[in-house]
C-alpha positions in Angstrom: -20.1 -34.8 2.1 -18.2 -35.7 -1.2 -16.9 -39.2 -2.5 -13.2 -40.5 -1.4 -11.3 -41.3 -4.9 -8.3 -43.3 -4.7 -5.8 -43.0 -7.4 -3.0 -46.1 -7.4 -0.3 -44.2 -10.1 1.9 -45.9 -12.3 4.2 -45.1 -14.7 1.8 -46.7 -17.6 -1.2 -46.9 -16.7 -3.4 -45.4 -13.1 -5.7 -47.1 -11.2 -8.7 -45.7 -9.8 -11.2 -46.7 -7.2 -14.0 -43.9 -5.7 -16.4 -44.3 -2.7 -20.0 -43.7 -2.7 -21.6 -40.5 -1.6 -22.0 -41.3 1.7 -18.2 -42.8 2.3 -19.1 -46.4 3.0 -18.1 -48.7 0.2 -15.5 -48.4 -2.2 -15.8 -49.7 -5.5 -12.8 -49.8 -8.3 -13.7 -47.0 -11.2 -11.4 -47.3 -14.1 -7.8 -47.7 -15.1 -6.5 -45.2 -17.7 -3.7 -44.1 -19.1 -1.8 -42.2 -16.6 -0.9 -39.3 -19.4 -4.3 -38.9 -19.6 -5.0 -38.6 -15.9 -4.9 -34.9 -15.3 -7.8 -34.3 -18.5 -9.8 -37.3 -16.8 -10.0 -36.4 -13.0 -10.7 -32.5 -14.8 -13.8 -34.1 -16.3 -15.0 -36.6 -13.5 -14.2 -33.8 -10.3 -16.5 -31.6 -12.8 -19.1 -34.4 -12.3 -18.7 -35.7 -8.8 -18.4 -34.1 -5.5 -15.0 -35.5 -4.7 -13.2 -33.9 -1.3 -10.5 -36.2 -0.7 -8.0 -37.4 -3.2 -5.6 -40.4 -1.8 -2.7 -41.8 -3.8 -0.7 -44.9 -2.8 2.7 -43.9 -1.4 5.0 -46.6 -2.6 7.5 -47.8 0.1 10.1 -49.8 0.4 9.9 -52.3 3.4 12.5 -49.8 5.4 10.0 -47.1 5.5 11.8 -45.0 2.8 9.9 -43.6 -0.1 10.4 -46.1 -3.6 11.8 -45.1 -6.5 8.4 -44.4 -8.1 8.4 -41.5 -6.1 10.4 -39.4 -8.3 7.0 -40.1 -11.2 3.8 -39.1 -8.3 6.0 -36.0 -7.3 5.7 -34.4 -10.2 2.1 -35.3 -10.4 1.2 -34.0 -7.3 2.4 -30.9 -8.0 0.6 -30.9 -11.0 -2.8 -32.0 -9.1 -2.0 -29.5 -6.2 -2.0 -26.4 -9.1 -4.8 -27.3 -11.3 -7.3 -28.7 -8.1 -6.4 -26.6 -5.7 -9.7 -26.8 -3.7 -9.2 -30.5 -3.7 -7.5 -32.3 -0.5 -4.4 -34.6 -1.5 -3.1 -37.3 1.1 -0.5 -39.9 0.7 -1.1 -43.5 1.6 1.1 -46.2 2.1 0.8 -48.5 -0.9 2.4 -51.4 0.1 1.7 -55.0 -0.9 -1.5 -53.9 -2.8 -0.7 -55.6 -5.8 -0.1 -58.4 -4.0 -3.2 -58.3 -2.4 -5.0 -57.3 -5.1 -3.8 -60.5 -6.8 -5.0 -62.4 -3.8 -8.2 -61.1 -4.1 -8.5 -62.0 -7.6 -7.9 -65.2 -6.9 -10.1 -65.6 -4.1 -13.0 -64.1 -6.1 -12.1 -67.0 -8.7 -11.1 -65.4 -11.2 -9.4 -66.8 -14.0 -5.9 -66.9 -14.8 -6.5 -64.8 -17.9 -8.4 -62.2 -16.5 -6.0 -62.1 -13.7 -2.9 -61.1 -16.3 -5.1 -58.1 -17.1 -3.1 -55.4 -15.8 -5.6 -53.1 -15.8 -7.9 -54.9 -13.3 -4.9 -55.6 -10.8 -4.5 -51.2 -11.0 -8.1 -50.7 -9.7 -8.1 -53.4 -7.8 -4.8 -52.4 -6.1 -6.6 -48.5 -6.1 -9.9 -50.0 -4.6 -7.4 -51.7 -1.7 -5.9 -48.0 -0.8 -8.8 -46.6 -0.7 -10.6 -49.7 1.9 -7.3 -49.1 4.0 -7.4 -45.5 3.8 -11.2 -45.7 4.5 -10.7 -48.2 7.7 -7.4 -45.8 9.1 -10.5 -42.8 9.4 -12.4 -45.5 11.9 
């Protein structure tokens, strides 16, 4: 059985979050550039058994798709053709960066190292990937 990675895409910058082998913790991984994201997952799928890819969905509170859509689209596609034997599901992304914002605060972290908008992105990646995780139960 391979690792869950999460991927919470943004125009900027991508969150990531990953499982462990066994599927029962998730653990933020990195945030990166998201032009970069193709040439990254290449190199970490060619190092980790991964079988299920989930990226936030981004929703608006009617139920219809955001406009950040029209960016993951593309990217999909993208994923789809270059990791074919990889599994891709959508997962609704709502509030994550809310909640990870919550989180960070809860976990005390301060105010400074809350601004980092690289932490909120795996954060907010990790928080898919618990939710997606919890829907399997």
């Amino acid at each position: 059985m391979g690792r869950i990675l999460a991927i919470d895409y943004g125009k900027k910058r991508t969150g990531l979050a990953v499982t462990d082998p066994l599927r029962i913790t998730a653990q933020p991984l990195a945030t990166i550039p998201t032009g970069t994201l193709l040439e990254w997952l290449s190199n970490y799928l060619k190092k980790e058994q991964v079988d299920i890819v989930v990226i936030g969905h981004p929703k608006q509170m009617n139920n219809e798709d955001s406009e950040s859509m029209q960016y993951i689209l593309p990217f999909t596609k993208a994923f789809a053709k270059r990791f074919p034997d990889r599994e891709l599901q959508f997962y609704d992304e709502r509030f994550t960066s809310v909640l990870a914002h919550r989180a960070m605060i809860d976990g005390g972290m301060k105010k400074r190292q809350r601004q980092d908008k690289a932490v909120v992105d795996r954060i907010a990646a990790c928080i898919i990937l618990e939710d997606y995780m919890e829907s399997l139960r």
